[in-house]
Every structure is written in C-alpha cells, then in structure tokens.
DSSP file (Angstrom, degrees, kcal/mol; ACC not computed):
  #  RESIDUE AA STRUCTURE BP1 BP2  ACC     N-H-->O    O-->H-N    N-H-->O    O-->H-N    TCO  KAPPA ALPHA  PHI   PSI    X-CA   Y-CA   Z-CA
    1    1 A X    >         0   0    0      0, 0.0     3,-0.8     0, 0.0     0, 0.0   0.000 360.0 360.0 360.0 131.0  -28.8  -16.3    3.3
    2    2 A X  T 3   +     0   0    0      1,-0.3     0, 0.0     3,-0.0     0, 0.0   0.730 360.0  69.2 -52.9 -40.7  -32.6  -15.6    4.1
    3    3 A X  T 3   +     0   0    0      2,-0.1     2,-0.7     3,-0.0    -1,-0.3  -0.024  67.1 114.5 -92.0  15.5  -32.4  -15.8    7.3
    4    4 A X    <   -     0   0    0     -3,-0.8     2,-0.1     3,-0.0     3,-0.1  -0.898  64.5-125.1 -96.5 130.7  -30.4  -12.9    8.3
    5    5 A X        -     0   0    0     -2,-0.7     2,-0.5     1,-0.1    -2,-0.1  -0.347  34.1-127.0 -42.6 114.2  -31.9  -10.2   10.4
    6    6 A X        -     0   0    0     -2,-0.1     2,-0.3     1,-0.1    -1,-0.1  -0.537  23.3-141.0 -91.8 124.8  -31.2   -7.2    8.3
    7    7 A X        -     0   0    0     -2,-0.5     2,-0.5    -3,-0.1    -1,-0.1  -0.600   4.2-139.9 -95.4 145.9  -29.2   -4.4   10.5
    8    8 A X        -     0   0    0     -2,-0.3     2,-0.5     2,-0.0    -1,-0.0  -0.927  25.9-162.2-112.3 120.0  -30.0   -0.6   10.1
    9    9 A X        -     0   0    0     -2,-0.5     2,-0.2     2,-0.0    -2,-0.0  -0.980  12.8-134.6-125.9 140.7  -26.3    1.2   10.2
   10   10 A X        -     0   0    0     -2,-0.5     2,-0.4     0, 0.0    -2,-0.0  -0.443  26.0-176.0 -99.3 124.3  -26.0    4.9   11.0
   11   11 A X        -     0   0    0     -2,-0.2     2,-0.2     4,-0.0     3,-0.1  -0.989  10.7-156.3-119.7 146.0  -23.6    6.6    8.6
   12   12 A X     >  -     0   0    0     -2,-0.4     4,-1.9     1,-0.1     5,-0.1  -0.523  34.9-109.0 -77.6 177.1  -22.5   10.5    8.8
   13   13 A X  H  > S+     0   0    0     -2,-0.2     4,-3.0     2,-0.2     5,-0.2   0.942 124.6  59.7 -69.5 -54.2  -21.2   12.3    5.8
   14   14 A X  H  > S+     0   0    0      1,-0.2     4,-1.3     2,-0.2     5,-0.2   0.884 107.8  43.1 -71.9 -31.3  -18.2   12.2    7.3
   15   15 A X  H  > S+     0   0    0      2,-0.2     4,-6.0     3,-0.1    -1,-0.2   0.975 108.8  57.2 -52.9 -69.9  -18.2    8.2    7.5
   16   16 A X  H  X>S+     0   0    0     -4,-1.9     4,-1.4     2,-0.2     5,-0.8   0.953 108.2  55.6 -53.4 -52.7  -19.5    7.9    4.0
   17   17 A X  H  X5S+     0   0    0     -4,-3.0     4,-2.9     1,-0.2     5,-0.3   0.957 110.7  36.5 -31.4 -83.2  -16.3   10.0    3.0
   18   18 A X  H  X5S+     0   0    0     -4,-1.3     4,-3.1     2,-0.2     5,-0.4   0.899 110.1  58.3 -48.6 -47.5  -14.0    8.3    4.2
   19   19 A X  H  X5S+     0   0    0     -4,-6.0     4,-3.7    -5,-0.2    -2,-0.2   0.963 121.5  31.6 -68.3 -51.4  -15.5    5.0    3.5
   20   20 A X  H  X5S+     0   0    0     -4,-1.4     4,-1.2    -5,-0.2     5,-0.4   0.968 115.6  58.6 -52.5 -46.3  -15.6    6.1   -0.8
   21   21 A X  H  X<S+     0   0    0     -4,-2.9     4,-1.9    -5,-0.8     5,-0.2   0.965 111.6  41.5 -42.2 -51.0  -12.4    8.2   -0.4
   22   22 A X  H  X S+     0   0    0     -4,-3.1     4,-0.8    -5,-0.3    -1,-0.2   0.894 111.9  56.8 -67.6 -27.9  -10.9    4.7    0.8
   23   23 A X  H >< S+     0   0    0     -4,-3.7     3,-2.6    -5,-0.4     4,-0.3   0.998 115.6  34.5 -41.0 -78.7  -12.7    2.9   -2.0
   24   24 A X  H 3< S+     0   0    0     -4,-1.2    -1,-0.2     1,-0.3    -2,-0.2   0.523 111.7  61.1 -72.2   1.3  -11.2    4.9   -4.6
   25   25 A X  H 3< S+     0   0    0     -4,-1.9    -1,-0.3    -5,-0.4    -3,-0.2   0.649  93.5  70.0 -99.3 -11.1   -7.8    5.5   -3.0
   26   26 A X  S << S+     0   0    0     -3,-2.6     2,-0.5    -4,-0.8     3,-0.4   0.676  74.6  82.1-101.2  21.7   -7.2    2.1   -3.1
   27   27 A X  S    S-     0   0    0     -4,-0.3    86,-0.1     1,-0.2     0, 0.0  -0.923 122.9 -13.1 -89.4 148.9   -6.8    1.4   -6.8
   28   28 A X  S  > S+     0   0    0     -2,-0.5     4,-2.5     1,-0.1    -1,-0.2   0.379  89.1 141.7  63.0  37.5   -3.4    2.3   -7.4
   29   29 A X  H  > S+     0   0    0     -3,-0.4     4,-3.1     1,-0.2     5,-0.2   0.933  76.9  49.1 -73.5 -54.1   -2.7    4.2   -4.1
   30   30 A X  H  > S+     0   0    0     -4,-0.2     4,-1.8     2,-0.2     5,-0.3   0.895 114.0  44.8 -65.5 -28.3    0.8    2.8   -3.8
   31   31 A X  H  > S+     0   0    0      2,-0.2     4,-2.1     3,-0.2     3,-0.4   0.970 112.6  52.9 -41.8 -75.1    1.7    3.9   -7.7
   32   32 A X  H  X S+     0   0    0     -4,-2.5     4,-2.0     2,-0.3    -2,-0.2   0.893 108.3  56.9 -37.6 -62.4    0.0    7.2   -6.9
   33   33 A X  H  < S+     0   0    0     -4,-3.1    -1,-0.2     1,-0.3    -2,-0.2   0.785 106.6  43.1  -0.1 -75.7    2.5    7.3   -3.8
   34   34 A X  H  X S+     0   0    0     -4,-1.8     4,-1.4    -3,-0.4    24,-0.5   0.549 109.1  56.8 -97.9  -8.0    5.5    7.0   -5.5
   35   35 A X  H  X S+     0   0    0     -4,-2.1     4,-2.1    -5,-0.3     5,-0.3   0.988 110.2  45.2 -73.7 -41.4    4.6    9.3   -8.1
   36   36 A X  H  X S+     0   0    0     -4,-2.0     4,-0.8     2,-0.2    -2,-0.2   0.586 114.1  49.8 -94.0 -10.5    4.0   11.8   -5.5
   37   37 A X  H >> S+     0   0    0      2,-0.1     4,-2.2     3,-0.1     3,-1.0   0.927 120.7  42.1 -84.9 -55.2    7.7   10.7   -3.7
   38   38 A X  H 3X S+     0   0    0     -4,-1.4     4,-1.8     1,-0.2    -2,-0.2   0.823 110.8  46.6 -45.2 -68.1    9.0   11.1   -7.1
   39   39 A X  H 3X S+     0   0    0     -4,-2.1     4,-2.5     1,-0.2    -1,-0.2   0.831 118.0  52.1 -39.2 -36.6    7.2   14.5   -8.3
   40   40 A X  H <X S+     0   0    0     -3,-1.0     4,-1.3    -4,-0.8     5,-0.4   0.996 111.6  45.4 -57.3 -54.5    8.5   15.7   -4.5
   41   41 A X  H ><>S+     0   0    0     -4,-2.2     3,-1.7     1,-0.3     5,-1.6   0.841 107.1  54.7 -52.8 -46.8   12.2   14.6   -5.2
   42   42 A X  H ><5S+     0   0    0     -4,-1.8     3,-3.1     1,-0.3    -1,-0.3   0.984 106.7  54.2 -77.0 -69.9   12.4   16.1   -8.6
   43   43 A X  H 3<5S+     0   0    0     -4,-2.5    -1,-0.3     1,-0.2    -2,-0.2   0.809 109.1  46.8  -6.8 -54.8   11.3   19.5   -6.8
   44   44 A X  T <<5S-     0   0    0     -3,-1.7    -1,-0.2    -4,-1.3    -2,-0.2   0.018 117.7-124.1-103.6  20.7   14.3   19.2   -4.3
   45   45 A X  T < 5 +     0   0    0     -3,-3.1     2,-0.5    -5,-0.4    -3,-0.2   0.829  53.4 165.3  40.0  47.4   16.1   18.5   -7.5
   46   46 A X      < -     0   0    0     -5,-1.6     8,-0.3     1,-0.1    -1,-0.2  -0.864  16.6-157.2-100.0 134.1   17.4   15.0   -5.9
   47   47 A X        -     0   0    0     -2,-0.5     2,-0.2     1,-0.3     6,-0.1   0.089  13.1-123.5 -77.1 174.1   18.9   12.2   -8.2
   48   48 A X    >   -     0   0    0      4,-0.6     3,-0.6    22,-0.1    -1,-0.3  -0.234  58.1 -74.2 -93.4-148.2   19.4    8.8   -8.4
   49   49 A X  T 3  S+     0   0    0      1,-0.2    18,-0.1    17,-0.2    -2,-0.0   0.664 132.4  62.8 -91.9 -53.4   22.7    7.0   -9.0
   50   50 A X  T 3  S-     0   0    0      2,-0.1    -1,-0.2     3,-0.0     3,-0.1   0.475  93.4-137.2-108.7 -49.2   22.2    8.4  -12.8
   51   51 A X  S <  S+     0   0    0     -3,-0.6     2,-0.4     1,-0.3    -2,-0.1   0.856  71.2 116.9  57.3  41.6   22.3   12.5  -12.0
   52   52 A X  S    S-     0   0    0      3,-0.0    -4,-0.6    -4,-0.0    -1,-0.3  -0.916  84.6-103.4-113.0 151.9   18.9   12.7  -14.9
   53   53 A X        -     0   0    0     -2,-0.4    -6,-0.1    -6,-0.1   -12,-0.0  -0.441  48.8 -78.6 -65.9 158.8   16.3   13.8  -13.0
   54   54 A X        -     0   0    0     -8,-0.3     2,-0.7    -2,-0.2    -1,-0.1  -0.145  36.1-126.4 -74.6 160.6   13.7   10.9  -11.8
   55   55 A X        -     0   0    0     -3,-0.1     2,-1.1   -13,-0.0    13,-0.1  -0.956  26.5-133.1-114.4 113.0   10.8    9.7  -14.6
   56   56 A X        +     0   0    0     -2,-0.7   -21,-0.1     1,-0.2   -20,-0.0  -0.498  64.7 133.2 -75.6  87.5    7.4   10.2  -12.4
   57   57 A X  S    S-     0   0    0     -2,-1.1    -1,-0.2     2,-0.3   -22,-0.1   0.401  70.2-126.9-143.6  25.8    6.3    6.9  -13.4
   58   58 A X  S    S+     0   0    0    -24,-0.5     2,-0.4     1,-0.3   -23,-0.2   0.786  73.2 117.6  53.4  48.2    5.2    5.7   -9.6
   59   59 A X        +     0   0    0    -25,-0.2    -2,-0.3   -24,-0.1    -1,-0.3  -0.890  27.9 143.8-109.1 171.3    7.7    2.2  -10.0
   60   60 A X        -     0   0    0     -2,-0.4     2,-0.1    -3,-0.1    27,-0.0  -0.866  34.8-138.1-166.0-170.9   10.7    1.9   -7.5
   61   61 A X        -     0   0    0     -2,-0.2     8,-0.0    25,-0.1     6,-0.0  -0.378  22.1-105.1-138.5-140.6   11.9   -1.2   -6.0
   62   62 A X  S    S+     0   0    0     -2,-0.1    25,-0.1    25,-0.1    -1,-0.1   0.255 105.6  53.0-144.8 -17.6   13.4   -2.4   -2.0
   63   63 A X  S    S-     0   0    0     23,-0.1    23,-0.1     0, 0.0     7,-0.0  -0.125 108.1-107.1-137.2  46.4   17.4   -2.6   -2.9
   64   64 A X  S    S+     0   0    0     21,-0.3    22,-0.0     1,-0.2    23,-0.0   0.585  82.7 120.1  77.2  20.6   18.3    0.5   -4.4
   65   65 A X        +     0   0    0    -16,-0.0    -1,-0.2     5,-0.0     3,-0.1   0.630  63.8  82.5 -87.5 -25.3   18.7   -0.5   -8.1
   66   66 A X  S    S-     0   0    0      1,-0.2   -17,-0.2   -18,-0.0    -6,-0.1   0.208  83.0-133.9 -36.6-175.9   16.1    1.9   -8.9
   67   67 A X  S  > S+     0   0    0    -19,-0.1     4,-2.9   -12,-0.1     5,-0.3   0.283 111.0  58.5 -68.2 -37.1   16.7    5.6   -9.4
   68   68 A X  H >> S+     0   0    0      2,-0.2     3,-2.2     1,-0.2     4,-1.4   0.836 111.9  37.6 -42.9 -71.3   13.8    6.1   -7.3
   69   69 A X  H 3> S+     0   0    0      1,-0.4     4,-2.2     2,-0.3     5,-0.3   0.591 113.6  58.3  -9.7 -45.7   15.4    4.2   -4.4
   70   70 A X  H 3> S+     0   0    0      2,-0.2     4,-2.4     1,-0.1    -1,-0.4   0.963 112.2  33.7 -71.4 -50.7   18.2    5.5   -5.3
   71   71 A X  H <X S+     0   0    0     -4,-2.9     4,-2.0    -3,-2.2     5,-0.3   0.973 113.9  61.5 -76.2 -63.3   17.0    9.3   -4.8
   72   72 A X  H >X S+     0   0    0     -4,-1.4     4,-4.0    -5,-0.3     3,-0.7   0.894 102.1  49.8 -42.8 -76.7   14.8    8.2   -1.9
   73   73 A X  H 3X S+     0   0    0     -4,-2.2     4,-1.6     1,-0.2    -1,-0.3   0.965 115.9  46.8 -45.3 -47.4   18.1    6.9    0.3
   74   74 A X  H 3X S+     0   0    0     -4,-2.4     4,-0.8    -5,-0.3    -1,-0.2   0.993 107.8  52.4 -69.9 -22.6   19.8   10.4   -0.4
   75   75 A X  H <X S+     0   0    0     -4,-2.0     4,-1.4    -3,-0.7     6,-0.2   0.829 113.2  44.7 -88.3 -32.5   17.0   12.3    0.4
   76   76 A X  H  <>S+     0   0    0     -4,-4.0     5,-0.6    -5,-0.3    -1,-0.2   0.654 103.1  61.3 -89.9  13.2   16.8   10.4    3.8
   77   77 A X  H ><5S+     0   0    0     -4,-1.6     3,-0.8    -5,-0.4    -2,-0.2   0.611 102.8  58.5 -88.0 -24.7   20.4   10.7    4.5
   78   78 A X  H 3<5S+     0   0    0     -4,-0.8     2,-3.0     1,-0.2    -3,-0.1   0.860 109.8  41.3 -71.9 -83.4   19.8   14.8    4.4
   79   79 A X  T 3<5S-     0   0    0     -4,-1.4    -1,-0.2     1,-0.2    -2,-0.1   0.111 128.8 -92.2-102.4  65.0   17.5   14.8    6.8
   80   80 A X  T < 5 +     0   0    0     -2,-3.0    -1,-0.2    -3,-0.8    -3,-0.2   0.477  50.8 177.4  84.5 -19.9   19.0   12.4    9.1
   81   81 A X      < -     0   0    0     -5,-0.6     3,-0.1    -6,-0.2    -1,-0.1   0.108  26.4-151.4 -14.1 135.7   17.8    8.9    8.5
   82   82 A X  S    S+     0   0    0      1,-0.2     2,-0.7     0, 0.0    -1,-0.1   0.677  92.2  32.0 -92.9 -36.3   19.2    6.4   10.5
   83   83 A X        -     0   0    0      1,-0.1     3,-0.3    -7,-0.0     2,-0.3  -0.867  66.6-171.8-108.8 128.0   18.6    3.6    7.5
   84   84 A X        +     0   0    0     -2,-0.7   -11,-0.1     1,-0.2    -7,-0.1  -0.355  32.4 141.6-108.0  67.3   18.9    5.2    4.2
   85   85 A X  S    S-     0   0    0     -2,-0.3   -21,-0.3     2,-0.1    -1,-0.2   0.590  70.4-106.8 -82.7 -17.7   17.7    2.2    2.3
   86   86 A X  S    S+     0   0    0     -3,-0.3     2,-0.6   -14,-0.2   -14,-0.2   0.554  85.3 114.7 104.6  -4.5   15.5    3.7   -0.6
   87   87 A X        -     0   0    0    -25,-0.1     2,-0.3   -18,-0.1     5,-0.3  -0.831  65.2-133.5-112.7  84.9   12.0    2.5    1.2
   88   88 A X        +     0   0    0     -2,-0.6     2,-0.2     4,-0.1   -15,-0.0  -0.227  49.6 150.1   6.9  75.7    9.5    5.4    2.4
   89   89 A X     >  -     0   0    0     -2,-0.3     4,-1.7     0, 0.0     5,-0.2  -0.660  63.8 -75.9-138.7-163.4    8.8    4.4    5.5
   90   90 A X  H  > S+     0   0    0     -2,-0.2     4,-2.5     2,-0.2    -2,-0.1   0.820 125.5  55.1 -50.1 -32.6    7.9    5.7    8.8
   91   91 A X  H >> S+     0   0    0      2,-0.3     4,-1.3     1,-0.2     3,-0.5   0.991 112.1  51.8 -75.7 -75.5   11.6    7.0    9.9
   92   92 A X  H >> S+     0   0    0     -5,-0.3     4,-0.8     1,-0.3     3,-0.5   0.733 108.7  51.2 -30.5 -61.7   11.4    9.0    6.4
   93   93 A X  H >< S+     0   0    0     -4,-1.7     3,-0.5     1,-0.3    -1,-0.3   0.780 118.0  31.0 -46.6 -66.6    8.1   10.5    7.3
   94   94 A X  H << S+     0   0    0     -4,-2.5    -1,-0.3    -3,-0.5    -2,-0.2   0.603 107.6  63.5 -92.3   3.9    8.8   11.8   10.4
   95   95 A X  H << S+     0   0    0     -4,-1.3    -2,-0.2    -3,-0.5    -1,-0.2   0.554  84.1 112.9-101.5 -50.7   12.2   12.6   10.1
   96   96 A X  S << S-     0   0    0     -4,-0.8     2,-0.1    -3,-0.5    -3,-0.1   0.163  72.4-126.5 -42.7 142.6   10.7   15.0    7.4
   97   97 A X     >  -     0   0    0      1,-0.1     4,-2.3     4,-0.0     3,-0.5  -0.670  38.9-103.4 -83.9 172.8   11.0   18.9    8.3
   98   98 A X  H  > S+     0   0    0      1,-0.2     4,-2.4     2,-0.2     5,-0.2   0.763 115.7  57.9 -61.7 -13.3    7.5   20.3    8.1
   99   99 A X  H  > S+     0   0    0      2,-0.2     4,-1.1     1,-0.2    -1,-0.2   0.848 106.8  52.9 -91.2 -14.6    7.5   22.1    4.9
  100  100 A X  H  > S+     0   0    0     -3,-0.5     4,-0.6     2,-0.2    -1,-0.2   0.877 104.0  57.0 -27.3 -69.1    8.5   18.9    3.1
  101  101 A X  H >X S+     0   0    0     -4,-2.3     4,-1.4     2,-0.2     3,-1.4   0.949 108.6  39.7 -54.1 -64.4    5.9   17.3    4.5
  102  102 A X  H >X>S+     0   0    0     -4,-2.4     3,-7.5     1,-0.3     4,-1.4   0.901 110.9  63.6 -47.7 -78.6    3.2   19.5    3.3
  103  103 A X  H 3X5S+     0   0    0     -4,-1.1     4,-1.2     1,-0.4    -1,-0.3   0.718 116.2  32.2  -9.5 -44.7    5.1   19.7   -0.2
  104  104 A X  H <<5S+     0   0    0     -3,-1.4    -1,-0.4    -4,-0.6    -2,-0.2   0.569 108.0  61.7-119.1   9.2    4.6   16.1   -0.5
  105  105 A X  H <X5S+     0   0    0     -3,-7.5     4,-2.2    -4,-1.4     3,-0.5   0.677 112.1  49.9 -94.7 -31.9    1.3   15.7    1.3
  106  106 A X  H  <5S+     0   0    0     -4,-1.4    -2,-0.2    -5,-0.3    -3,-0.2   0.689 105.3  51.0 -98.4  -4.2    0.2   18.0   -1.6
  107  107 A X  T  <<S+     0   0    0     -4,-1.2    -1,-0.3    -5,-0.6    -2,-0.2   0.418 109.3  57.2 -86.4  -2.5    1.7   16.2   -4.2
  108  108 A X  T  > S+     0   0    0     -3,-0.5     4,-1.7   -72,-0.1    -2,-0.2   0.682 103.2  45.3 -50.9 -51.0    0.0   13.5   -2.9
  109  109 A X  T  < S+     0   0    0     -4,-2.2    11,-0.2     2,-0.2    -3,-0.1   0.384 109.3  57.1 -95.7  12.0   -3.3   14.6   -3.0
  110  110 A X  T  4 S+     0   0    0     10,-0.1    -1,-0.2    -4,-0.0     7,-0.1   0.182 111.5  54.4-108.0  -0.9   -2.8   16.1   -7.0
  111  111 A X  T  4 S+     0   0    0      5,-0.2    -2,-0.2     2,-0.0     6,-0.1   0.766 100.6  72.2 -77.8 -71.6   -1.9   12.4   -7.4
  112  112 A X  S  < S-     0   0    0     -4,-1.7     5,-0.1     4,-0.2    -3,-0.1   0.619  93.5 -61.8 -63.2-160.4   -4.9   10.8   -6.0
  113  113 A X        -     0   0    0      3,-0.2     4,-0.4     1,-0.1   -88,-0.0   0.202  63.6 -88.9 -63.5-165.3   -8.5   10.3   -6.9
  114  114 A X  S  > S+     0   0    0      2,-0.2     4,-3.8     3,-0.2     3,-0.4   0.840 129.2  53.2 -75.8 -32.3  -11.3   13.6   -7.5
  115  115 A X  H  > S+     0   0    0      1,-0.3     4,-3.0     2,-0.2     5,-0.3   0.967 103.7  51.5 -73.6 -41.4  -11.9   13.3   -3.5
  116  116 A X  H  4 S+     0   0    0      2,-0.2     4,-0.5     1,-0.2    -1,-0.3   0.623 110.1  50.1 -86.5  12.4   -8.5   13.5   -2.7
  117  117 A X  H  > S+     0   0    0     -3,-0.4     4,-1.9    -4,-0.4    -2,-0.2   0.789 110.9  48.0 -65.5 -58.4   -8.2   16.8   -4.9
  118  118 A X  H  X S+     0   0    0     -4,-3.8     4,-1.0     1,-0.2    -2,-0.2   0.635 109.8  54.6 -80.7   0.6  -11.0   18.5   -3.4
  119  119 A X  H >X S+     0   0    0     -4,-3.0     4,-1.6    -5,-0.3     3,-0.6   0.958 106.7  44.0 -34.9 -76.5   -9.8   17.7   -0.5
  120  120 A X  H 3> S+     0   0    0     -4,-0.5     4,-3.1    -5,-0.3     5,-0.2   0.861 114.6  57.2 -51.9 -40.7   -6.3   19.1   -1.0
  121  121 A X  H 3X S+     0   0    0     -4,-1.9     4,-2.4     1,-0.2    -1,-0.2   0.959 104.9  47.4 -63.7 -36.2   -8.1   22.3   -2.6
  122  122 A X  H <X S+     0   0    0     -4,-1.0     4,-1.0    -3,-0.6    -1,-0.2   0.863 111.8  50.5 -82.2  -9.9  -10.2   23.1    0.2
  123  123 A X  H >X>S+     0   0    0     -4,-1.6     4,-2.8     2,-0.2     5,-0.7   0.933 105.7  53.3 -71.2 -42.9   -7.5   22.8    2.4
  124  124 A X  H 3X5S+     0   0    0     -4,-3.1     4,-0.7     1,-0.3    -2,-0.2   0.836 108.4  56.1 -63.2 -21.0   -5.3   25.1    0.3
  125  125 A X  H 3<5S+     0   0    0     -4,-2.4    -1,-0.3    -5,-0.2    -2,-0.2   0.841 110.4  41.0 -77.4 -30.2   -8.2   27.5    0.6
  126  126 A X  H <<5S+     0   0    0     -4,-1.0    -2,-0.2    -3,-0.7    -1,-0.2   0.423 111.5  56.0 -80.1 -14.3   -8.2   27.5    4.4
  127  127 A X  H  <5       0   0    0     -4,-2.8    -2,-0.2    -5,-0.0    -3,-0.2   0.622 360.0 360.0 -96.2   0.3   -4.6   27.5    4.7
  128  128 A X     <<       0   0    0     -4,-0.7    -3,-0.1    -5,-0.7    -4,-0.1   0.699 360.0 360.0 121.3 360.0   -4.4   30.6    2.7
C-alpha cells in the first residue's frame, strides 16, 4: 500500500540478536531439541524400553512407543516427576537438578544454529 506512513524503529544490537537468533532457531528448533534431550540421555546412559543406547536423530513421539519417550519418562521418574509420560515439558525442566540443566542447555546450544554456538562459547569462557 502507498499510502502508509513509513515508521523509523530503533533497534539495539541486542534486539537485532535476538530477532536473527530467533529467525534461525526456528528452522528445526524442535528436531534440534530432541537431539539435544537425546545427546543429554545418552550421557546419563539412560535407555529406552530396548536397553541400546538412543539414535540422536531428534524424532520422538507423545505415548511412549518411542525409545526417546521411553528414556525421557525414566529420566523424569529419577528426578521426581509427578507425570512421567515421555514429553519434555515444564515439570521436566524444573524438576531438573542444576548440573543437568546446564549439561543439556549445552547440548542445546552445540545443536543449534552458528549464533547459538557462539553464544554457548562465550558463555563457556566466562563461566570458566
């Protein structure tokens, strides 16, 4: 349309980050995900159903036919889950103890795009 008044919008860097970081994180962010639940599980040398270790190949499914799913429900039955249903969800998440959580926030970011690698590097340089 011709007739719109063209708006001047103030970015920071730190805007402009985040908005490309979210650009590129959202091809194949949920894939990326479960590779990074996987790569975690296979760490804490958690199964499925199956006893192979898990194939980092970021599928799983919502009723536990998976192995992911499957590995995912034991690993929130350790630490306390009230539903161990195979689904990653908040409960999982905070439920987590803390070194878990990093572990898999940094297999998270060695999943994801180039921002969310240097990201995860400079963090790893400031925490030491």
């Amino acid at each position: 349309n011709t007739n719109m008044a063209k708006k001047v919008i103030r970015l920071t860097e730190n805007d402009l980050t985040n908005i490309v970081k979210r650009v590129i994180s959202e091809q194949n962010v949920e894939r990326e995900f479960v590779r990074a639940i996987q790569r975690f599980l296979i760490s804490k040398k958690i199964t499925g159903d199956n006893k192979q270790p898990l194939v980092v190949d970021g599928k799983t499914d919502n009723n536990l036919t998976s192995q992911t799913a499957q590995a995912i429900s034991k690993y929130q039955a350790a630490i306390g889950c009230r539903r161990n249903d195979g689904v990653w969800g908040d409960e999982t998440w905070n439920k987590m103890p803390p070194q878990d959580r990093q572990q898999l926030e940094d297999f998270v970011a060695e999943e994801g795009g180039v921002i969310d690698q240097f990201i995860n590097w400079i963090g790893k340089k400031f925490r030491g």
